[in-house]
N, C-alpha and C positions, 0 to 999 in steps of 0.2 A: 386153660386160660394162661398157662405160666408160657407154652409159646407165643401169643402171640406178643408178651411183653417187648422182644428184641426185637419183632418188626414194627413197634409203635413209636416204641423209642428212636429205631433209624428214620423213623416215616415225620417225628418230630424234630430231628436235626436237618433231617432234608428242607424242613418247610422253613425251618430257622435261616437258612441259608448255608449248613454245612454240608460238606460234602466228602465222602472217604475219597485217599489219594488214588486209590483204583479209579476211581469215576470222574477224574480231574481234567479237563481238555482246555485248548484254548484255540483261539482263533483271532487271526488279526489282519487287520487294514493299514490306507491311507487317510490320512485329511489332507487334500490338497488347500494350501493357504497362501492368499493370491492377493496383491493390489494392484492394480494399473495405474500409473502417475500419465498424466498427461500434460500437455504444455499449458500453464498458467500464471496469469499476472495479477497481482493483486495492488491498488496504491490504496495508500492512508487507510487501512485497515484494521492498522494492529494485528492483525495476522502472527509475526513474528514477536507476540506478550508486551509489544513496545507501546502499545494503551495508545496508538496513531489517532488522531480526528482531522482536521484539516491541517492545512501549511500554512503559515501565519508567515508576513511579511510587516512590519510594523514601522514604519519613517517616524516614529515618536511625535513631538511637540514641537510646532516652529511657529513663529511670529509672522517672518514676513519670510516670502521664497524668493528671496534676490542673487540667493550659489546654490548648487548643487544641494541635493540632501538624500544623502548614501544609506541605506537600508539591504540587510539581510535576514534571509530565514536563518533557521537553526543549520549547523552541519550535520547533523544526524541526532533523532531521535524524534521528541514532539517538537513542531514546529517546522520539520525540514520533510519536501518531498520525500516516502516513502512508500519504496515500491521490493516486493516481494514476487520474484517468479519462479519457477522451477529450475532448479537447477543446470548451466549451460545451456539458458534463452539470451539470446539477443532481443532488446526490447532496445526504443528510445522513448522519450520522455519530450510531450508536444505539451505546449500551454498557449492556451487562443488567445484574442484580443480583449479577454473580459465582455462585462454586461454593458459597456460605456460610452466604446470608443469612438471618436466624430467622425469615422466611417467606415459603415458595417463590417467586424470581422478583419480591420484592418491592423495589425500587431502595433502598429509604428504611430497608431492614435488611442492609446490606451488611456483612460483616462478615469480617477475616483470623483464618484458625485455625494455632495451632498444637496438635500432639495432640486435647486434649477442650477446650482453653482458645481464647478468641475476644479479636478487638480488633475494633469498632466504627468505621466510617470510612464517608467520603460523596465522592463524585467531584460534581464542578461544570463547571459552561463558563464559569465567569468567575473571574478573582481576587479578586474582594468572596467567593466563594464564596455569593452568594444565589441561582442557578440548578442546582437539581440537574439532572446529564445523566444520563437514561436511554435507551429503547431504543420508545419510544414515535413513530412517523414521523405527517405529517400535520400541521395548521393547526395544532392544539391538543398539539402532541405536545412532546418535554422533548430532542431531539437537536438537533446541531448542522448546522444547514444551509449547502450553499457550493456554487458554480459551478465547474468544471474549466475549466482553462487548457490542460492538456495536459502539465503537467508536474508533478511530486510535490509537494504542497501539506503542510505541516506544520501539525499540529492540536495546542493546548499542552491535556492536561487538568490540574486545580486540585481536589483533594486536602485531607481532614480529619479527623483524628482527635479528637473531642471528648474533653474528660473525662469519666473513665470510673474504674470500679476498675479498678486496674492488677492484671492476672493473674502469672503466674507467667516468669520470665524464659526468655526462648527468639526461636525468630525465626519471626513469625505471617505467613502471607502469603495470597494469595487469585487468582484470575486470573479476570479479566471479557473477554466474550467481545464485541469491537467488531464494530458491523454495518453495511455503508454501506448504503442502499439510493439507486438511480438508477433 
């Protein structure tokens, strides 16, 4: 009986998980660890933790629209186009004619409704306001173009309400549909 003590006792280290250094081996591999990035654009996403929802353009409170009334988005952050693409894309940045305009699809009749009554307004890519942004891509085209870095890029747009007959008091609005293309 007293043999077979020491082979019970190694037959219970073995199952324990020990092992004499005679019996020791090892063996090894790879893990190959892989991601593909592909070319991608993302607007008003938040993507970039910057909590993005839409681009807000706001002409505040006027009485009567007899001069001009100068309106901007944010220059970066909430409130300002924000578009995120992969790093060293070429995207530009198209905005349409809105849900409004007095004729279909056309940039240059953009216009906020309230009820059956309209305000007349022009979105720009500059603060002279002398470039209208529209939604046209290409050499000859009216968007705004730009390079991706890889991180959430803030785009100001520039906002104008000409004089006009002032309509009926209420709050007119309109929503343009931004478009990157990359």
């Amino acid at each position: 009986m007293k043999a077979f003590t020491p082979i019970l006792a190694a037959a219970a280290l073995a199952a324990a998980g020990f092992t004499t250094a005679a019996n020791a081996a090892t063996a090894t591999g790879n893990l190959q660890v892989k991601i593909t990035i592909t070319k991608e654009c993302q607007v008003n996403s938040g993507s970039g933790g910057a909590g993005a929802g839409d681009a807000v353009l706001d002409f505040g409170s006027r009485g009567v629209l007899n001069a001009n009334v100068d309106g901007q988005t944010a220059t970066s952050g909430t409130g300002a186009i924000q578009v995120q693409c992969t790093s060293g894309t070429a995207y530009q940045i198209g905005l349409n004619a809105g849900l409004n305009p007095s004729s279909p699809g056309d940039i240059n009749t953009r216009r906020m409704k309230n009820g059956t009554e309209f305000v007349s307004y022009q979105l720009y890519q500059d603060s002279a306001r002398t470039t209208v942004w529209g939604n046209t891509t290409g050499a000859s085209g009216n968007t705004v173009s730009k390079t991706a870095d890889g991180t959430v890029q803030g785009t100001q747009v520039f906002g104008r309400v000409p004089p006009q007959t002032t309509p009926s008091a209420g709050v007119y609005s309109d929503t343009v549909t931004i478009t990157v293309t990359y």
